[in-house]
C-alpha positions, -999 to 999 in steps of 0.1 A, spaced: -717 -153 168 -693 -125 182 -672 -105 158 -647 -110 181 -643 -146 178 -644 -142 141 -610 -124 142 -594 -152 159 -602 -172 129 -596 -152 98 -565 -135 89 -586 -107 67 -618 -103 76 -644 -90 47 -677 -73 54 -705 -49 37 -722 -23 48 -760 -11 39 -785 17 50 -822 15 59 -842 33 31 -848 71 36 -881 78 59 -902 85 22 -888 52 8 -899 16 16 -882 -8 39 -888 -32 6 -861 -18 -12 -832 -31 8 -845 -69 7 -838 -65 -32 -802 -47 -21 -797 -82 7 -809 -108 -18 -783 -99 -45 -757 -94 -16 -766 -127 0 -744 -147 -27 -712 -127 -19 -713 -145 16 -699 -118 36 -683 -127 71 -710 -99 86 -731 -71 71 -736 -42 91 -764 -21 93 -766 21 99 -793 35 122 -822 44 111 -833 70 91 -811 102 104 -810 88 139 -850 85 144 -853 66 173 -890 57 168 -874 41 133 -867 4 140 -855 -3 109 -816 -11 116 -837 -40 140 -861 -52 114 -828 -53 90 -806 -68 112 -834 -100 123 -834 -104 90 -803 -109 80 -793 -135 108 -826 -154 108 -833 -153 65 -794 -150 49 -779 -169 80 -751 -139 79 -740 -121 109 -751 -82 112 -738 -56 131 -762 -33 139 -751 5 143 -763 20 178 -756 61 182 -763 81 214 -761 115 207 -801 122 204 -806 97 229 -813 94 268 -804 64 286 -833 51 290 -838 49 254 -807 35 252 -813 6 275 -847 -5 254 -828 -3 223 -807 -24 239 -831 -50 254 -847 -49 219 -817 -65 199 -811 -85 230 -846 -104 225 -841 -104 187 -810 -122 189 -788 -94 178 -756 -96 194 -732 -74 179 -733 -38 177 -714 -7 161 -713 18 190 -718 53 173 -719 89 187 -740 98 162 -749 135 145 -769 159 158 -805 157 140 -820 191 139 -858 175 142 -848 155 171 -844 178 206 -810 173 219 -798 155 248 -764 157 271 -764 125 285 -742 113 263 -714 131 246 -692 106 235 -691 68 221 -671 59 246 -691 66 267 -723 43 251 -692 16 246 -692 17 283 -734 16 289 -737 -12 262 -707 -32 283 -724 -27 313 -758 -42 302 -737 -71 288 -743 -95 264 -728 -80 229 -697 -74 214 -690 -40 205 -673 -25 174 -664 12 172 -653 38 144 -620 52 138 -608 78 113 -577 73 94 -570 110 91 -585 122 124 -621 129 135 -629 165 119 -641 176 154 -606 168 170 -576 192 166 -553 171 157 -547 128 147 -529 124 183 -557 139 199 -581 117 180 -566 83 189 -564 92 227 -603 95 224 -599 59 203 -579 44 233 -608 51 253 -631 35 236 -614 5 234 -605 8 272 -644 12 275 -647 -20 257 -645 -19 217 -635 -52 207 -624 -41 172 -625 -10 146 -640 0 114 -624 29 99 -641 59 81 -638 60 43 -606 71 29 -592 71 -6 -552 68 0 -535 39 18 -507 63 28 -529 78 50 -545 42 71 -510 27 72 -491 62 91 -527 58 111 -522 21 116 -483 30 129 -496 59 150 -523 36 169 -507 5 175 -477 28 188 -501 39 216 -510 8 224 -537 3 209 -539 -37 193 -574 -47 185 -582 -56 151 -591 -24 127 -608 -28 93 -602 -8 66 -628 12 53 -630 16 15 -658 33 -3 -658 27 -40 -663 65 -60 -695 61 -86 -710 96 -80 -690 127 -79 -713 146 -61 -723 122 -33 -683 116 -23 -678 155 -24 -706 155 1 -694 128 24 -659 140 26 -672 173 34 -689 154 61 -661 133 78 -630 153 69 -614 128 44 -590 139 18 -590 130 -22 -557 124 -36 -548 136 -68 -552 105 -87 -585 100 -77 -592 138 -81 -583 139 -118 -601 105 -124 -630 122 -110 -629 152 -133 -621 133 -161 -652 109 -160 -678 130 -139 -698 136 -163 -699 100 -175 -716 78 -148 -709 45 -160 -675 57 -171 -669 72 -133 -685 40 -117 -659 20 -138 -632 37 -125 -643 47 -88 -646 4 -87 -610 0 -101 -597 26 -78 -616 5 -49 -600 -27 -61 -565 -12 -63 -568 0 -28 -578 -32 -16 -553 -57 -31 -527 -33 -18 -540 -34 19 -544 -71 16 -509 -71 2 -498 -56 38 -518 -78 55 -547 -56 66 -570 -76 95 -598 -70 73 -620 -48 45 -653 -33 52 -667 -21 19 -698 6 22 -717 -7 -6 -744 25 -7 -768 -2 -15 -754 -8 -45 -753 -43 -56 -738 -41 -87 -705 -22 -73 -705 -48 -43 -707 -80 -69 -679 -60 -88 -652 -56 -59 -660 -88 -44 -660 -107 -76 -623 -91 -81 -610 -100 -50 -624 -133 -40 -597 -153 -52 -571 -130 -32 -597 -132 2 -595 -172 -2 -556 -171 -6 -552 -146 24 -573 -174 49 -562 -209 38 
């Protein structure tokens, strides 16, 4: 099934999001992470790529095939380009092709310092536009709420987001962000420019001080200062921290559901617990949102 066709049929559109295991882990551990995700029947679960953009590492493929052809859910398997030469795209490509895979989240992808770099592609848009050629996939694409950290400014960003969508993004996932204020003046800002596929908001449930402060540092999102004191105040507390971090999450969702958000994409960090908890809180809410 094509994302794109699930839009047309839902009026909020709820999705999870895991990683492969690290290279010194085994692919094992994330059928535990499916099986107790398999009962919160998302509408897709997408998959990252790999382990640090290894292109020998086929395990986004061996996670994807799975869950179509065991949980019967749809997965979106993350493709990024950055490390990559055409023709490695094009047999990644043919490779979901014959495994039935036929949605993908088109990525530019961060440099990996064991990987040699390449310059045929520098952009997403420009592997949106190499996946639409080869045909035969729908293709999501990121956005960022508060801008891309590389870009100078929000306006700049969403004139590189236009171009994806141009190059043939049929809807968005946005980057993690912790304050609505911020996706709804980014929501206003895009849809302005013209800009009127469907956009997901991202939301990223705070269980581990250290490992947010790390990925904001890494994608340019902001902390508010409720969340900020809620993470000094229970930091040192994990289950106290996870607690809250989950409420925050919930808070954050029910509000965007409120305003009628296309749809949620929660990164789960392979966390079943925290998925069961958010999901469990707003099922009833999902179920009033698409009667």
């Amino acid at each position: 099934m094509k994302l794109a066709d699930l839009f047309t049929k839902r009026k909020a559109v709820f999705s999870l999001e895991v990683f492969p295991p690290k290279k010194s882990g085994s692919i094992e551990t994330i059928y535990d992470t499916l099986e107790a995700l398999e009962g919160l029947r998302p509408d897709y679960i997408s998959v990252t790529y790999g382990a640090g953009g290894n292109l020998a590492d086929n395990s986004t493929l061996e996670i994807a095939q799975k869950i179509k052809n065991r949980y019967h859910i749809e997965p979106l398997a993350h493709l990024t380009c950055v490390n990559s030469s055409r023709e490695q795209v094009q047999k990644s490509l043919d490779r979901l092709e014959k495994a039935g895979i036929e949605n993908i989240l088109a990525l530019r992808g961060d440099m990996n310092p064991e990987l040699p770099p390449r310059l045929e592609f520098h952009y997403a848009s420009e592997l949106i536009g190499t996946i639409r050629a080869h045909g035969g996939f729908d293709i999501a694409a990121a956005c960022y709420p508060e801008g891309h950290p590389e870009c100078d400014s929000l306006e700049q960003d969403v004139e590189h987001l236009r171009q994806k969508v141009e190059m043939g993004a049929t809807h968005l996932i946005t980057q993690l962000f912790f304050d609505n204020a911020d996706f709804y003046r980014f929501l206003e800002l895009v849809r302005k420019k013209g800009i009127d596929v469907p956009i997901q908001a991202g939301i990223m449930p705070v269980v581990n001080k250290k490992q947010i402060e790390r990925m904001v540092s890494m994608c340019g999102a902001s902390i508010p200062a409720s969340l900020s004191k809620i993470m000094n105040r229970y930091g040192a507390s994990p289950e106290a921290l996870r607690d809250a971090g989950i409420n925050y999450a919930i808070s954050q969702i029910i509000d965007l559901l409120s305003n009628s958000v296309e749809g949620i994409h929660l990164y789960t960090m392979n966390n079943p617990y925290v998925a069961r908890k958010v999901s469990g809180s707003i099922a009833s809410i999902l179920e009033c949102e698409n009667e």
